[in-house]
ROMI-576870 format. One line per field, with one value per residue (C-alpha): x, y, z; residue in three letters. Coordinates in Angstrom, 2 decimals. Layout:
BEGIN
xx X ...
yy Y ...
zz Z ...
resn ALA ...
END
This chain:
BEGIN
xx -18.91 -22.00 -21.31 -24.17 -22.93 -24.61 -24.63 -23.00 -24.36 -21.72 -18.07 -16.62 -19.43 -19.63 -16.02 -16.82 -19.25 -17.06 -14.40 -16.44 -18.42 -15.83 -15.04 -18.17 -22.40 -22.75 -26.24 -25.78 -27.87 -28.52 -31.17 -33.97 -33.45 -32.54 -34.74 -32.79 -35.86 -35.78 -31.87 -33.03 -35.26 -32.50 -29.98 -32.38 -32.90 -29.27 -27.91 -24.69 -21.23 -19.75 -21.69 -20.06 -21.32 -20.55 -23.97 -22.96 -24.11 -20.84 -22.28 -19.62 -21.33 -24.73 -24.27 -23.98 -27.66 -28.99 -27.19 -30.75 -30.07 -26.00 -26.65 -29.47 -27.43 -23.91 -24.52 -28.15 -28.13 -24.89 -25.74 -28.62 -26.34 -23.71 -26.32 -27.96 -24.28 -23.74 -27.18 -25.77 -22.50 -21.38 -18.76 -19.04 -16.65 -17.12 -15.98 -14.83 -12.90 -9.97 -12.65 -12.77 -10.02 -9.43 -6.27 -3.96 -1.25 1.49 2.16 0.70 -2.68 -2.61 -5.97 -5.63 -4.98 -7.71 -11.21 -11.83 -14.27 -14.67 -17.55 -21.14 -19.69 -16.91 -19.44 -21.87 -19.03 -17.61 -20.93 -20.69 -17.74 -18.65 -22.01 -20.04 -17.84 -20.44 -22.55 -19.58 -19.83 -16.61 -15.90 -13.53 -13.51 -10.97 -10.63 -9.73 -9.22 -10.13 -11.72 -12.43 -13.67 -13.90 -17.25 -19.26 -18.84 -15.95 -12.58 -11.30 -13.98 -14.69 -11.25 -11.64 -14.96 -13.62 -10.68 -13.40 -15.37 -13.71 -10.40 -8.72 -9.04 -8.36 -7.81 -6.47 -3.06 -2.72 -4.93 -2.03 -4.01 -3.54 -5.97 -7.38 -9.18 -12.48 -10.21 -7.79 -10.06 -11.69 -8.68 -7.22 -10.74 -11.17 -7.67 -8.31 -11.69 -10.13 -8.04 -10.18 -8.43 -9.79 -12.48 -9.84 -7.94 -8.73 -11.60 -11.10 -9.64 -7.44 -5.91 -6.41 -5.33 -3.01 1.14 2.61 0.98 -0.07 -2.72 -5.80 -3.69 -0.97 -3.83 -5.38 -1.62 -1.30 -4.55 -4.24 -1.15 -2.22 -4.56 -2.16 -4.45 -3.06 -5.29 -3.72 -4.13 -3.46 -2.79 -5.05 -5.60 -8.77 -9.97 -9.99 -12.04 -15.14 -17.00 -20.12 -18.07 -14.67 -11.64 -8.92 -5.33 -3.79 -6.00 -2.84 -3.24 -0.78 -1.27 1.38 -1.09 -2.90 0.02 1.48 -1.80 -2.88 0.01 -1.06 0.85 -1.16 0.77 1.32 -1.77 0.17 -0.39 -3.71 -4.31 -2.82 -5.06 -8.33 -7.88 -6.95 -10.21 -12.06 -10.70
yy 20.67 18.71 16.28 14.21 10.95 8.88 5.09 4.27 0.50 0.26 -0.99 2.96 4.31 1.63 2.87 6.44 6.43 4.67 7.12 10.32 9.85 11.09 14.19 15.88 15.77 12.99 12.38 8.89 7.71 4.60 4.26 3.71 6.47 9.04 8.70 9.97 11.91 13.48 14.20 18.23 17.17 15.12 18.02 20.54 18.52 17.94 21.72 20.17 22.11 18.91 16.55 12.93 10.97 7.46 6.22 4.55 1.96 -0.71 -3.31 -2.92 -5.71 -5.28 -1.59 -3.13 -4.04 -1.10 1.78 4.03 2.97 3.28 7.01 7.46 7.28 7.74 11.00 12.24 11.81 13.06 16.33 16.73 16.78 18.99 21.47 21.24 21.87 24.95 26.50 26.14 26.60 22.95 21.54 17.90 14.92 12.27 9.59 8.23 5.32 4.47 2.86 6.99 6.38 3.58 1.57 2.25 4.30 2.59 4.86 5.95 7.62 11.92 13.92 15.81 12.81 12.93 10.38 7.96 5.30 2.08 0.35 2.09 2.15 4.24 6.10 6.94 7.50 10.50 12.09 12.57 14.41 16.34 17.11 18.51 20.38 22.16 22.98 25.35 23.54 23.33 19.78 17.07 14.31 11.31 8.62 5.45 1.96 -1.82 -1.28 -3.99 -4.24 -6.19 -6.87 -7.66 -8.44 -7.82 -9.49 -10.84 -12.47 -14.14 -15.55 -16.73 -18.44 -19.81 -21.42 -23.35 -24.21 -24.70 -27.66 -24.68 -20.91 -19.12 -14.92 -12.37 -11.34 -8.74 -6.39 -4.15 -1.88 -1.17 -2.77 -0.33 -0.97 0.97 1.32 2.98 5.83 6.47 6.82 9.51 11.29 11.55 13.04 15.48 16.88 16.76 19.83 22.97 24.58 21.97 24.49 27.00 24.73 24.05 22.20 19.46 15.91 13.76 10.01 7.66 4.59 1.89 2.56 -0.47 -1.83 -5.72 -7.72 -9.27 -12.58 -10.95 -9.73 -13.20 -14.94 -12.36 -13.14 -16.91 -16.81 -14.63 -16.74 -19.89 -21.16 -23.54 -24.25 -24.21 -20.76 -20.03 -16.91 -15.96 -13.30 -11.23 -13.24 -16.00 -14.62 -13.21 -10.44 -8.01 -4.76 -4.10 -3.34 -1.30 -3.33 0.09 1.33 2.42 6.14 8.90 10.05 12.65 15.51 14.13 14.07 17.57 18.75 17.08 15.34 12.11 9.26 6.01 2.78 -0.49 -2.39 -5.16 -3.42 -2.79 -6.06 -6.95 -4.69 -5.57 -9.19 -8.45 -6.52 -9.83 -11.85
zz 10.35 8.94 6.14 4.10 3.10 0.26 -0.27 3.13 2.84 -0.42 -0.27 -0.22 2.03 4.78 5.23 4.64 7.45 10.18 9.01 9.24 11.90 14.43 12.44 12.44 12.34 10.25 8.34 6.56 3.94 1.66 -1.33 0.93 2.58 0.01 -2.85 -6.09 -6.74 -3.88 -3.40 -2.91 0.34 1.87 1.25 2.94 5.55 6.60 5.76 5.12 4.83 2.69 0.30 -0.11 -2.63 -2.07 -4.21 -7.92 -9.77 -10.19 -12.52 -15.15 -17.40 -16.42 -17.64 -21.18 -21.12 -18.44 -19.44 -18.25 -14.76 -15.04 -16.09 -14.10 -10.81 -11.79 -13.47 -13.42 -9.83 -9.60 -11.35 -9.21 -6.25 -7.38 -8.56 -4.82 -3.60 -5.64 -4.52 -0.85 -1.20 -0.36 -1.30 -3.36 -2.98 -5.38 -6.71 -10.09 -11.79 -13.80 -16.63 -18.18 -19.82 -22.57 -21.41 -24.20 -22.21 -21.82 -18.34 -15.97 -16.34 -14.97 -14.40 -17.22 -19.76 -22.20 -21.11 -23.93 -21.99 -23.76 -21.85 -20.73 -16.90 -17.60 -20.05 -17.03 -14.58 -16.55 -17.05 -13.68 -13.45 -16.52 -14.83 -11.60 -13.36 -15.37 -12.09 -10.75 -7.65 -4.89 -5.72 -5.17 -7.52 -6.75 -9.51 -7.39 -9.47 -8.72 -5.66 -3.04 0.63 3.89 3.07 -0.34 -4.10 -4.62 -6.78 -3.50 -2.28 -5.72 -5.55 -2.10 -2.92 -6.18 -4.69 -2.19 -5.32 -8.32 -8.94 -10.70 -10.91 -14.65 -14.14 -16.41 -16.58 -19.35 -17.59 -15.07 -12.11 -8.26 -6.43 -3.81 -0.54 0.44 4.23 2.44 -0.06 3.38 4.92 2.90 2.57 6.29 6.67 3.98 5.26 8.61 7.33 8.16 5.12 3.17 1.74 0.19 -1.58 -5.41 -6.55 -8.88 -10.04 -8.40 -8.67 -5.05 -5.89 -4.19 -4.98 -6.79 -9.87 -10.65 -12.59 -11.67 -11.69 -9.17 -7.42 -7.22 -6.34 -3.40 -2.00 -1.87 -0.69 2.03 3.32 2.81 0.56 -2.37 -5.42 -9.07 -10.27 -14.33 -15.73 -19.02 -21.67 -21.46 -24.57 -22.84 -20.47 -22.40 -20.52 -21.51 -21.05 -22.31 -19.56 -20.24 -20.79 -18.28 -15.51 -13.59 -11.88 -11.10 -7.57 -7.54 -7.96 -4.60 -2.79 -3.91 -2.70 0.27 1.66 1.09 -0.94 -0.81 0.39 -1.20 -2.72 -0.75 2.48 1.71 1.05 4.69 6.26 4.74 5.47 8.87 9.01 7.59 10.33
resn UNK UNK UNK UNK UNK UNK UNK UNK UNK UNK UNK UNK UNK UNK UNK UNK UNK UNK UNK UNK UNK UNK UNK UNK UNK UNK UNK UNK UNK UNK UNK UNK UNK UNK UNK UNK UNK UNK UNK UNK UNK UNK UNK UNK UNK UNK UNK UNK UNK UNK UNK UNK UNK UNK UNK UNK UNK UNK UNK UNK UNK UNK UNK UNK UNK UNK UNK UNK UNK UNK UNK UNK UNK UNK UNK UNK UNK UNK UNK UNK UNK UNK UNK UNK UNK UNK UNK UNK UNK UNK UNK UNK UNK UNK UNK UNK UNK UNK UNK UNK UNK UNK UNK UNK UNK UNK UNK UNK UNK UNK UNK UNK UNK UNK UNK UNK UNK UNK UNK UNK UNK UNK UNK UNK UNK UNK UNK UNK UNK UNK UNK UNK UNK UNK UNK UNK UNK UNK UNK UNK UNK UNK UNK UNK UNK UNK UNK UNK UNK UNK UNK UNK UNK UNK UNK UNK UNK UNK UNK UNK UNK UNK UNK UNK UNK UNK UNK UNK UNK UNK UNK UNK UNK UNK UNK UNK UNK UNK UNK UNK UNK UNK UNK UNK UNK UNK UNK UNK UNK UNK UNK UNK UNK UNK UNK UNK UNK UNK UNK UNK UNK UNK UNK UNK UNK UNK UNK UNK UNK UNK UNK UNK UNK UNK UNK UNK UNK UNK UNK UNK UNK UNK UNK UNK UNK UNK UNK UNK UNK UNK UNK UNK UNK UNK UNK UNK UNK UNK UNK UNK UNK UNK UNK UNK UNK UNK UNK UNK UNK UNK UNK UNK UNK UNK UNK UNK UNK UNK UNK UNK UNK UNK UNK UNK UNK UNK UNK UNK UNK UNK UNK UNK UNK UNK UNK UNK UNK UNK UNK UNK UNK
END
């Protein structure tokens, strides 16, 4: 099996790559080396059976004011891809956010609730999917939410630096998600294209995120206290916490169609927590 794996120097594909790489023939590329204008090139060169698309732009705010470059890679890019996966009968896993819907269910979110994107991220990121869809490409698109990693910016870090920096730390607390780690998306991806069947089952959407639900300010509590840090820590509305791009109140996902299909039921953002700061130390 020969897989092509894009943006492997980012939070989800530095995983992706260490996760892979014993599965099959592995090609592994960042921006440098695979030039969005030449995504057809880097797909002819590799021949692969499986596309993963690890490359997006994540600047939710600085998508307010570059909204060319947002859609540029997270769904020009993205189209350009599937459509080389269609011509050689590849199949496409991708990934997508929480932010394509607007926050206003007051349950969890399913793949076929309706998108309603409230900030030029979410915008770009469902594009994407639309553009994969329309290709006719065999595709696997998995919405994950919050993410964070071992390594980079990410929510945890921030908090970790803060409490180093700052006499007090203000986050949001009317904002409800599962934080999810990069270990644990490439975790569940490896053990689904591990699956030689993997090819026959249905393309389409699903929901990896964490299990359990909390805020940004539980989120925040949980890593501190992890790391035995102490540091007065206040919980805040989101309008006291002005940002470029809007968040939705709910980004909590519904992974039950992931699990009826693959197997897989995510753990605890709690564990996940546990094992990415393990992987820190």
């Amino acid at each position: 099996m020969r897989i092509l794996l894009t943006g492997r120097t980012g939070q989800v594909g530095s995983a992706l790559e260490r996760a892979l790489a014993p599965l099959c023939e592995l090609t592994a590329c960042d921006r440098k080396s695979l030039d969005l204008q030449h995504i057809g090139n880097a797909v002819s060169n590799a021949k692969p059976d499986i596309i993963v698309n690890a490359a997006a732009y994540t600047a939710v705010d600085r998508a307010e004011q570059e909204k060319d470059l947002a859609f540029a890679v997270n769904a020009t890019a993205v189209g350009e891809l599937a459509r080389q996966a269609k011509a050689i009968g590849a199949l496409l896993v991708h990934f997508s956010t929480d932010y394509v819907f607007d926050g206003e269910k007051s349950s969890p979110y399913v793949e076929t609730d309706a998108a309603n994107p409230i900030n030029v991220y979410g915008r770009s990121k469902l594009e994407g999917e639309r553009a994969i869809v329309a290709s006719g490409c065999r595709h696997l698109i998995f919405r994950t939410s919050w993410v964070y990693a071992p390594k980079g910016r990410n929510f945890m870090h921030a908090i970790l630096a803060g409490a180093k920096e700052r006499p007090e730390l203000r986050v949001v607390d009317d904002q409800h998600g599962a934080p999810t780690s990069s270990l644990a998306i490439a975790g569940a991806v490896a053990q689904i294209l591990a699956d030689p069947g993997v090819a026959g089952k249905a393309s389409g959407i699903y929901h990896l995120s964490a299990a359990g639900e909390t805020t940004w300010h539980g989120f925040a509590k949980a890593i501190l206290e992890a790391r035995g840090i102490r540091v007065p820590l206040r919980a805040i509305p989101s309008t006291e916490y002005p940002v470029a791009a809007k968040r939705p109140k709910n980004s909590r996902l519904d992974n039950s169609k992931l699990a009826a299909t693959f197997g897989i039921s995510p753990a605890d953002w709690r564990d996940g927590l546990a094992a990415v700061l393990r992987a820190v130390d």
